[in-house]
N, C-alpha and C positions, 0 to 999 in steps of 0.2 A: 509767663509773659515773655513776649521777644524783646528782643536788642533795641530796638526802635523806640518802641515803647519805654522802655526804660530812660533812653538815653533823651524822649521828651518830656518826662518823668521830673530830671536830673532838670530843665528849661523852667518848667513850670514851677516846681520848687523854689528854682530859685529867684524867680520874679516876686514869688508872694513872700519868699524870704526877707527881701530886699525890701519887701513895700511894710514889711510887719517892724521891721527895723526903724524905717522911717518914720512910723507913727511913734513906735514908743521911745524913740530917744536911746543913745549911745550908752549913757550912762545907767538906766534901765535893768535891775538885778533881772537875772533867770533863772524862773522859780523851781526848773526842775536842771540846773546846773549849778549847784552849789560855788560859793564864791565867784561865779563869772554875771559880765555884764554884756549888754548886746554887744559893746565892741568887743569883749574877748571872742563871743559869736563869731562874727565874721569873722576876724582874723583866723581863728581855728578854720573856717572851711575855707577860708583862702587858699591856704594854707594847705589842706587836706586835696584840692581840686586841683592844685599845683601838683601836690605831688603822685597822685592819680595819674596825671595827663602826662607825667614826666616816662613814667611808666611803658603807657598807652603808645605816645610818642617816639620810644625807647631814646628817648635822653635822657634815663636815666644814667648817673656816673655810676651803681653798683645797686645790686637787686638789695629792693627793702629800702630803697635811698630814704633820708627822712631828717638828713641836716640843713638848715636852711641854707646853707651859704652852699651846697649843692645845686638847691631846688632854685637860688637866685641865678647861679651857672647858666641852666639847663634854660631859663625864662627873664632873660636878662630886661627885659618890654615887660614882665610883672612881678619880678622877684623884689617886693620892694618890700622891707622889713620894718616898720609898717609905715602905710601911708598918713600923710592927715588925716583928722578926723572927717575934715570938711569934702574928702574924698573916696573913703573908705568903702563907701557901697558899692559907691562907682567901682572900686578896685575890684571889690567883691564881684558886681555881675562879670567885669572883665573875665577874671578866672573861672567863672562858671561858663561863661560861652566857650572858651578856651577847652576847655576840657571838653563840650560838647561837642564841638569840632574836630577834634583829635580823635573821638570817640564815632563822630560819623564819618569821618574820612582812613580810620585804622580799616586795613585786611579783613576779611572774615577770619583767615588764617592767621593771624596776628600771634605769635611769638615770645610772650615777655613773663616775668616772674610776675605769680600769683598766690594769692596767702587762705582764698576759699576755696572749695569745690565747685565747678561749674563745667559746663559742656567745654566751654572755648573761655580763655583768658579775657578777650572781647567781651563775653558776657559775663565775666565776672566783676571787671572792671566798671561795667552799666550799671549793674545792679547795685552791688554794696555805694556805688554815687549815689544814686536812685533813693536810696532808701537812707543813705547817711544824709542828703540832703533833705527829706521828706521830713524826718524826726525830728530835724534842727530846726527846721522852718516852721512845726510845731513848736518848740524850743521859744525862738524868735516871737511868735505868735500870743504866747503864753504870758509875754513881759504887756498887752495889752489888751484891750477890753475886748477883742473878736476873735475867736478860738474856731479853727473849722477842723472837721475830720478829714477821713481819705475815701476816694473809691472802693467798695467791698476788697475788687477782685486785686487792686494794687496793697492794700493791707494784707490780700489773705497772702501775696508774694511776699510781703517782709516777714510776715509771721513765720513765712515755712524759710526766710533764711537766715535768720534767727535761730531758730528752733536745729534747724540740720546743718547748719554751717559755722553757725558762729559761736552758738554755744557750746559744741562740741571740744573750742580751741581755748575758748575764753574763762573760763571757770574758777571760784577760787579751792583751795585745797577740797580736794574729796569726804565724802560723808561716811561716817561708818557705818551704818544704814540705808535701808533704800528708799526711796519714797518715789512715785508717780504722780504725775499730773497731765491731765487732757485738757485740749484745748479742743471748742466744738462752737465754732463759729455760726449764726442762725441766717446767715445772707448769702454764704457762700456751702458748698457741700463739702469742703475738705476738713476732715482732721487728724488732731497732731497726738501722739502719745510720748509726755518724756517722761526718761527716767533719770534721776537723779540719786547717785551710790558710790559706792567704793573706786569706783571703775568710771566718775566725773559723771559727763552728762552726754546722756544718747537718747535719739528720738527716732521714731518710726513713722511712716504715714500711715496711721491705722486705729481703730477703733480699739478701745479695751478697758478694762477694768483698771479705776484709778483710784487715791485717795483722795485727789481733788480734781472734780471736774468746774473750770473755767465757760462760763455758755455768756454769749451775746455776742453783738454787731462785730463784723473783722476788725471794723474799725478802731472798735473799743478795745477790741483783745491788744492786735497791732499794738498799741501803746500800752497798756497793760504788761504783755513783754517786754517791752524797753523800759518798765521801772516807770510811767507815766501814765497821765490821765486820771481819773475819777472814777474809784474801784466800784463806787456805787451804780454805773454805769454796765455793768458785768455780774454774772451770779456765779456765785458762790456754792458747789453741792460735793459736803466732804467737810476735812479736816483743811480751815484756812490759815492755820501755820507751813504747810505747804510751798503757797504762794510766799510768805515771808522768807523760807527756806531757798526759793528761786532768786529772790532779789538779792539774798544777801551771798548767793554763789554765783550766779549772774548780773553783776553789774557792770556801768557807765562809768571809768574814770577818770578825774580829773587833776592828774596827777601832780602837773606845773602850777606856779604860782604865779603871778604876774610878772614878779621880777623876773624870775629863772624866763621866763617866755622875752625876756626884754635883754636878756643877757646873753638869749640864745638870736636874736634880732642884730644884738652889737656886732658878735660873731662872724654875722652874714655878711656885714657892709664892710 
């Protein structure tokens, strides 16, 4: 997928973010974020497109920035630690259009510290938005009664940067065995082969022999990787301790507590 694409991606997201937000109410648990409610939602990607864009923008004060009283620096027009409730979406789209704009108006040649693998920092910075907004916005989605999927071909993108980027960095300690698993999407022609061992997690784009092959919609997979969705939705061919094995070496943390996120907000102001 190109830069564009993504970075309209990162728009559209976050409009239905926004509108999924609204129906279900602030207070609203998120059934696949443990302890968080929509407003921890937003705040988080506030938060996250702030510090994205600070990047992009290169206002960042120091590579990795990721303290708020930084990120309020850098965005003094939306460093706001947190808003009312009565305005919080509001805030929310702000810093999403923010960051698209940074993002459509950044260099091709763009310059800044990056934490994925990608052609051009420019595109790394689209995509991991792209697709961290995507997930949340299912996230958002999921606190209400209308659940939608994704495009094939934008799922089979998060799949593969998942799969070859993120998981490579994110892992929890090593397995003393090894185990495979493929992922074999039926909408789109690409697949993934990881492996999972001594030596963390590596993936290939290639066909092979696994313990557990993963088969259905990108869509399904897509979320499937991210520890989400309805497994019943996906088949299963092999040993599905496997999969159990992926989620509990690849996971979503949610590390802060409300307070610690309210103390790290004191901080800022």
């Amino acid at each position: 997928m190109d830069i564009d694409t993504h970075i309209e991606a990162i728009s559209r997201e976050g409009e239905r973010l926004a509108s999924a937000a609204s129906r279900a109410g602030l207070d609203d648990p998120i059934p696949w974020c443990p302890g968080w409610d929509t407003r921890d939602l937003l705040r988080h990607l506030s938060e996250i497109h702030l510090w994205a864009a600070s990047h992009v923008a290169l206002r960042a004060v120091r590579e990795g920035v990721s303290e708020l009283a930084d990120l309020a620096a850098a965005w003094p027009e939306l460093g706001i630690f947190w808003p009312e409730d009565e305005v919080l979406i509001d805030h929310y789209l702000a810093t999403n259009a923010n960051l698209v704009a940074e993002l459509e108006s950044a260099p091709s040649d763009l310059a800044t510290w990056t934490f994925l693998p990608a052609p051009s920092p420019r595109q790394m910075w689209a995509r991991r938005q792209a697709h961290e907004t995507a997930i949340h916005r299912y996230d958002a989605e999921s606190a209400t009664t209308s659940v939608s999927g994704f495009d094939p071909t934008f799922a089979a993108d998060g799949i593969d940067e998942i799969l070859t980027a993120m998981a490579p960095r994110t892992h929890e300690l090593p397995l003393e065995s090894r185990v495979t698993m493929a992922i074999h999407p039926t909408d789109v022609g690409e697949r993934w082969l990881v492996t999972l061992g001594p030596d963390g997690i590596e993936t290939s784009r290639a066909d092979g022999r696994a313990d557990l092959v993963l088969t259905g919609l990108a869509s399904d997979l897509y979320l499937a990787v991210w520890n989400r969705g309805d497994d019943t939705a996906i088949a299963l061919t092999g040993d599905p301790t496997v999969l159990d094995t992926w989620r509990a070496r690849h996971r979503s943390r949610w590390p802060r507590t409300r307070d610690e996120d309210e103390a790290r907000a004191q901080a800022a102001r």
